[in-house]
C-alpha positions in Angstrom: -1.9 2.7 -17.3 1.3 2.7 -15.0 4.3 4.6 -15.4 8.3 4.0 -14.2 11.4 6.2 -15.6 13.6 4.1 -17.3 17.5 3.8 -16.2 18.5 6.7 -18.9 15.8 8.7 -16.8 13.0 8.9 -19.6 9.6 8.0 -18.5 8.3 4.5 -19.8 4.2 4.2 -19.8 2.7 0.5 -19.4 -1.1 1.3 -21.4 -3.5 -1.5 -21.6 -6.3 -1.6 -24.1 -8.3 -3.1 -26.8 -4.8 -4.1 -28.5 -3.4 -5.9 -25.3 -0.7 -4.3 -23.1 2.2 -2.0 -24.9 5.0 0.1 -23.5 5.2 3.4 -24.8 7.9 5.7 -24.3 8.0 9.6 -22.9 7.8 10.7 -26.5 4.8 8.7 -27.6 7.0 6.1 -29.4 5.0 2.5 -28.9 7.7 0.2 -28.5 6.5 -3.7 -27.6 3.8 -5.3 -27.1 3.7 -7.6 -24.1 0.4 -9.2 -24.1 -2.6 -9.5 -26.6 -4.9 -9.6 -23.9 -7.7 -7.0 -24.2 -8.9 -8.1 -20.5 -5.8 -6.1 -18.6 -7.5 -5.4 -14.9 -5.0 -4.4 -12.4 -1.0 -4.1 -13.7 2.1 -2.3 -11.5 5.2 -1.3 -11.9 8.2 -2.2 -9.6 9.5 0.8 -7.5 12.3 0.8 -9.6 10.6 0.3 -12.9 12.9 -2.9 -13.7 9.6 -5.1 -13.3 6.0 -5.3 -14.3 3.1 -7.2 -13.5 -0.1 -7.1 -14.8 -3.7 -9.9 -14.4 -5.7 -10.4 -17.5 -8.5 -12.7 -15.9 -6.4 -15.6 -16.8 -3.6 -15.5 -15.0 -0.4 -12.9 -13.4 2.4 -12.2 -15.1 6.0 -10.7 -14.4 8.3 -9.0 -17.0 11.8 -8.4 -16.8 11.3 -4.8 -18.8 14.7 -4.4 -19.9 14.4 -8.0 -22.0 10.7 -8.1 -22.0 11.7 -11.6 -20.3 8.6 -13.2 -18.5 10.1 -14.1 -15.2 6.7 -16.2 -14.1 3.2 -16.8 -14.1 0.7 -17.4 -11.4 -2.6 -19.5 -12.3 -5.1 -16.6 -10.4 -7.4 -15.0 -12.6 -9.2 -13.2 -10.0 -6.5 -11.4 -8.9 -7.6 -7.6 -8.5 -4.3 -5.9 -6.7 -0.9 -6.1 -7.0 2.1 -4.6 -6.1 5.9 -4.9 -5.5 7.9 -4.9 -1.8 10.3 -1.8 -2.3 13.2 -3.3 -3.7 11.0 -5.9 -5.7 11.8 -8.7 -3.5 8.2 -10.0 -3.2 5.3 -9.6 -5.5 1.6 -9.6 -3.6 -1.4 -10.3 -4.8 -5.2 -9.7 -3.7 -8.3 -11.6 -4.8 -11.6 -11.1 -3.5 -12.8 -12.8 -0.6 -15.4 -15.5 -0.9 -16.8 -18.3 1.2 -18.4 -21.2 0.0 -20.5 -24.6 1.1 -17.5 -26.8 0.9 -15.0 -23.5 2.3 -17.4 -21.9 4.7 -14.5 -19.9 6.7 -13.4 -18.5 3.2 -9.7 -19.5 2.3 -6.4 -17.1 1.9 -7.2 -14.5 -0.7 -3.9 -12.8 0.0 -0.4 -14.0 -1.2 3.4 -13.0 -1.0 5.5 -14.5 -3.8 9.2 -14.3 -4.6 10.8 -13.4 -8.1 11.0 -17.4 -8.8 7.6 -17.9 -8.8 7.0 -19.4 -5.4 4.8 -18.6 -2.4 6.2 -17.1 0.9 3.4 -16.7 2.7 -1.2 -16.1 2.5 -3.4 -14.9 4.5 -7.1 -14.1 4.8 -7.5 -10.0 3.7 -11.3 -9.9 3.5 -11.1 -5.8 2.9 -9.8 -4.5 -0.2 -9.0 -1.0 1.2 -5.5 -0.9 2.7 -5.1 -4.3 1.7 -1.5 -4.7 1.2 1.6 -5.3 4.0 3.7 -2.6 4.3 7.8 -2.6 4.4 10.4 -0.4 5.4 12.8 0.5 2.4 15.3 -1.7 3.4 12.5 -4.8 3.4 13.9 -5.6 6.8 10.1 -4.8 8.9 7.3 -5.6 7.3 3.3 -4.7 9.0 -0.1 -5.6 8.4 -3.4 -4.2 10.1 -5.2 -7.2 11.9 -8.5 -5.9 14.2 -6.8 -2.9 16.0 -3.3 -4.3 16.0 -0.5 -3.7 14.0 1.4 -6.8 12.9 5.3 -6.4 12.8 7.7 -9.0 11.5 11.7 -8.5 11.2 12.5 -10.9 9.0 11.3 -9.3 5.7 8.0 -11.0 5.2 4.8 -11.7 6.9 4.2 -14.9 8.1 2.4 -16.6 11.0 5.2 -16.2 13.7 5.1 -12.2 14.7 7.3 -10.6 16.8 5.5 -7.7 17.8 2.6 -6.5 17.8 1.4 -2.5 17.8 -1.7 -2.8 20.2 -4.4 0.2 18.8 -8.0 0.1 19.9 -10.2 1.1 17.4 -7.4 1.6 14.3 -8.7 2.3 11.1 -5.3 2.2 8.9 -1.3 2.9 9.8 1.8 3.7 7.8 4.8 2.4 8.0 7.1 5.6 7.1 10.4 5.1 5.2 13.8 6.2 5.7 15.8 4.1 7.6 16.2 2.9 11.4 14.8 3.4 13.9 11.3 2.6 11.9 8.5 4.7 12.6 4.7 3.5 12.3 1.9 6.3 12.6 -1.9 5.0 13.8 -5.4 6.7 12.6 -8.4 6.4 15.4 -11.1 7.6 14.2 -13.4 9.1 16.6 -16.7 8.3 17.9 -19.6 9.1 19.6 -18.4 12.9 20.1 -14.8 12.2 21.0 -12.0 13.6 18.4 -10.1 11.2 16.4 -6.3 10.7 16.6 -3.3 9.6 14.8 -0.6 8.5 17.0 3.2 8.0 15.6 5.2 5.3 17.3 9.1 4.1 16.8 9.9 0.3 16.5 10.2 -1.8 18.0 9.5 0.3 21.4 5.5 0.2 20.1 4.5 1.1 24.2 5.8 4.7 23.7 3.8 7.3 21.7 6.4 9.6 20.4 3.8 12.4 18.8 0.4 12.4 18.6 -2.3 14.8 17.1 -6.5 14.7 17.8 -9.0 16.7 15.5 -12.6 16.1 14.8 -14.6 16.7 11.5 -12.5 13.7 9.5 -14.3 11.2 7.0 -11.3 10.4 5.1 -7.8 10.7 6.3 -4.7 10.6 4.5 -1.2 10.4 6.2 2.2 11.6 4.0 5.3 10.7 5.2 8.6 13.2 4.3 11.3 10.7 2.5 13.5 10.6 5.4 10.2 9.3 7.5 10.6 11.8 10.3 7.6 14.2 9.7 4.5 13.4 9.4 1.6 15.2 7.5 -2.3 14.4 8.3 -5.2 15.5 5.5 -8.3 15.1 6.5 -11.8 15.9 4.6 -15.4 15.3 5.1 -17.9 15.1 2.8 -20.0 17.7 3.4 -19.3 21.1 4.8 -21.4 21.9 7.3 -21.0 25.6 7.4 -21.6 25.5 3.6 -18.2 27.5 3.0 -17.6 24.8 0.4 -19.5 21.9 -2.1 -16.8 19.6 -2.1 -16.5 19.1 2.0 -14.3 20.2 4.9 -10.5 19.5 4.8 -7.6 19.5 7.7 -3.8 19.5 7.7 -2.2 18.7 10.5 1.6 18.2 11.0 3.7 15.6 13.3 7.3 15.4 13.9 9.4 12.6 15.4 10.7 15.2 17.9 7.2 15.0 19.3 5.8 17.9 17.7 2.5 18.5 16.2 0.9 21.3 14.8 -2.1 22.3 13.3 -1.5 23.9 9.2 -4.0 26.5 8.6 -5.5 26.0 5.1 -6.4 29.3 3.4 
């Protein structure tokens, strides 16, 4: 199921089931049914809600919701993510990696298309976790994670000619906050071996200069939440198991870091 609000503000749910995919308004009232398909596995929403695409194992599809106007579709039944650029500029998609005799390095599983249909750019994503490029709100930077680097590109969209890169041994994941200029990009490291892990919050596009950073140990998981404007910067970490036994479900952190260069640790009651 995915949800937007529609532009008179009431909530519009996407539901996907053994009748195909419907919308459904706030009050329960099903209004249209946009597909037939009972084999719905991944479908999103626009940020705005004025789009939505959805894979049935045969093929992606984008809706103009307001018309219930198909816009395109994309011959890629594999497809298992998707998702919209902020201001619905680009649609990506993700499909499982796979290598084969006559492919053995594997072939670009990853895609960037524009609202006519046509491809901007691929690229081999062989991990499905944190799997999507990331833009600023004004789709004027875009990032991706490649091997402990941080890819940055200014002209909207990824593509083979970078122009900086965000050099990060050992990164796990990043964010790219939102608000507007000057960007901000925060950096997870996990630790190892005894040493504490870190996240470390740059500002683009001088990457050499760590504006706030935070370490902490006992992290399996780390989540980082940006404030809307993107200046602040909140950390949750959690492990698995808690080790004292104070709790069954794990151990969790919150840490906080500002763009002013402060960081604090939140003590969680």
């Amino acid at each position: 199921m995915a949800e937007k609000s529609t532009s008179e503000g009431k909530s519009q749910l996407a539901v996907r089931g053994s009748q195909g995919i419907y919308l459904v308004t706030g009050d329960g009232v099903k209004k249209d049914t946009i597909s037939t398909s009972s084999n719905c596995r991944v479908m999103n929403f626009s940020s705005d809600g004025s789009m939505l695409a959805w894979c049935d194992g045969t093929s992606v599809s984008v809706m103009d919701c307001s018309t219930t106007k198909m816009l395109f579709e994309l011959a890629l039944p594999r497809t298992r993510c998707l998702s919209f650029s902020p201001r619905g500029s680009y649609l990506v998609t993700w499909e499982p990696y796979i290598v084969s005799k006559d492919i053995p390095a594997g072939q670009c599983n990853l895609h960037i298309w524009d609202m006519h249909g046509q491809i901007v750019a691929e690229f081999i994503q062989k991990q499905q976790e944190d799997w999507c490029p990331q833009w600023s709100d004004d789709e004027c930077l875009s990032c991706r994670n490649v091997t402990n680097e941080v890819h940055c590109f200014n002209k909207g969209v990824p593509s083979r000619m970078i122009d900086q890169k965000l050099q990060v041994s050992g990164l796990a994941k990043f964010s790219l906050a939102p608000g507007a200029k000057p960007y901000k990009i925060a950096a997870y490291i996990p630790g190892s071996k005894g040493a504490p892990s870190f996240v470390r919050m740059y500002t683009y596009p001088n990457l050499s200069a760590v504006v706030a950073s935070r370490s902490f140990y006992k992290a399996d998981t780390v989540n980082l939440i940006w404030n809307k404007k993107g200046t602040a910067l909140l950390v949750v970490t959690a492990t698995d198991v808690d080790k004292s036994g104070a709790s069954y479900y794990g151990e969790q952190g919150l840490y906080y870091l500002s763009a002013k260069g402060d960081g604090n640790i939140i003590p969680l009651s």
